[in-house]
N, C-alpha and C positions, 0 to 999 in steps of 0.2 A: 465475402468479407464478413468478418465479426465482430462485435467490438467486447471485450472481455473487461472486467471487474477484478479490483482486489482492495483490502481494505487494509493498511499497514500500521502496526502500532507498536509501538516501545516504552519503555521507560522514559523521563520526561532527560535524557543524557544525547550527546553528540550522538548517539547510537543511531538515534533515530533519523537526525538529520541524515547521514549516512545512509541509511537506508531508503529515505525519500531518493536524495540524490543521484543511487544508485538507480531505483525505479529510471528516473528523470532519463538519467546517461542512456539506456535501453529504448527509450521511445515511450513510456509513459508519459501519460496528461494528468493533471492534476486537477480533478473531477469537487467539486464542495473548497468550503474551506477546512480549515485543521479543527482538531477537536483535541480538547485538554479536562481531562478530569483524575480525579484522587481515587486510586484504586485502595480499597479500605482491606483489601486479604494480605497486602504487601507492602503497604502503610508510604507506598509514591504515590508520584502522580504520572500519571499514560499519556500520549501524546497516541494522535491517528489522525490518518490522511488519508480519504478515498485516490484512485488512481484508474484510468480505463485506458486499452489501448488497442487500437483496430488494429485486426491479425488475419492474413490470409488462409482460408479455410475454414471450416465450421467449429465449432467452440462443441467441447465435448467435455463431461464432467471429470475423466479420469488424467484430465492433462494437467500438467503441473503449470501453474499460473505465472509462476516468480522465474521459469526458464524460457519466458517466451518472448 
């Protein structure tokens, strides 16, 4: 068992929730809490939420995170 990492962020829109939610539906845990700040290159604000979730087999760098 492994327990894997991802850190998700969006724009501060439904999107985001969404996307949380979808992590959620798959088996992600909801690792910290949210983090909110004003991204100054694109003149929003960001929204991110770490996420971890234990997976059978060993965690290798070339695997895609968000299909697992």
């Amino acid at each position: 068992m492994s327990k894997i990492y991802r850190f998700l962020t969006e724009d501060d829109t439904s999107a985001f929730c969404h996307k949380v939610s979808l992590a959620l539906s798959k088996g992600w845990v909801l690792e910290g809490s949210p983090t909110y700040a004003f991204d100054q290159s694109t003149g929003k604000m960001r929204c991110g939420q770490a996420v971890t979730k234990e997976i059978a087999g060993e965690y290798t760098p070339d695997m895609k995170l968000g299909e697992q």
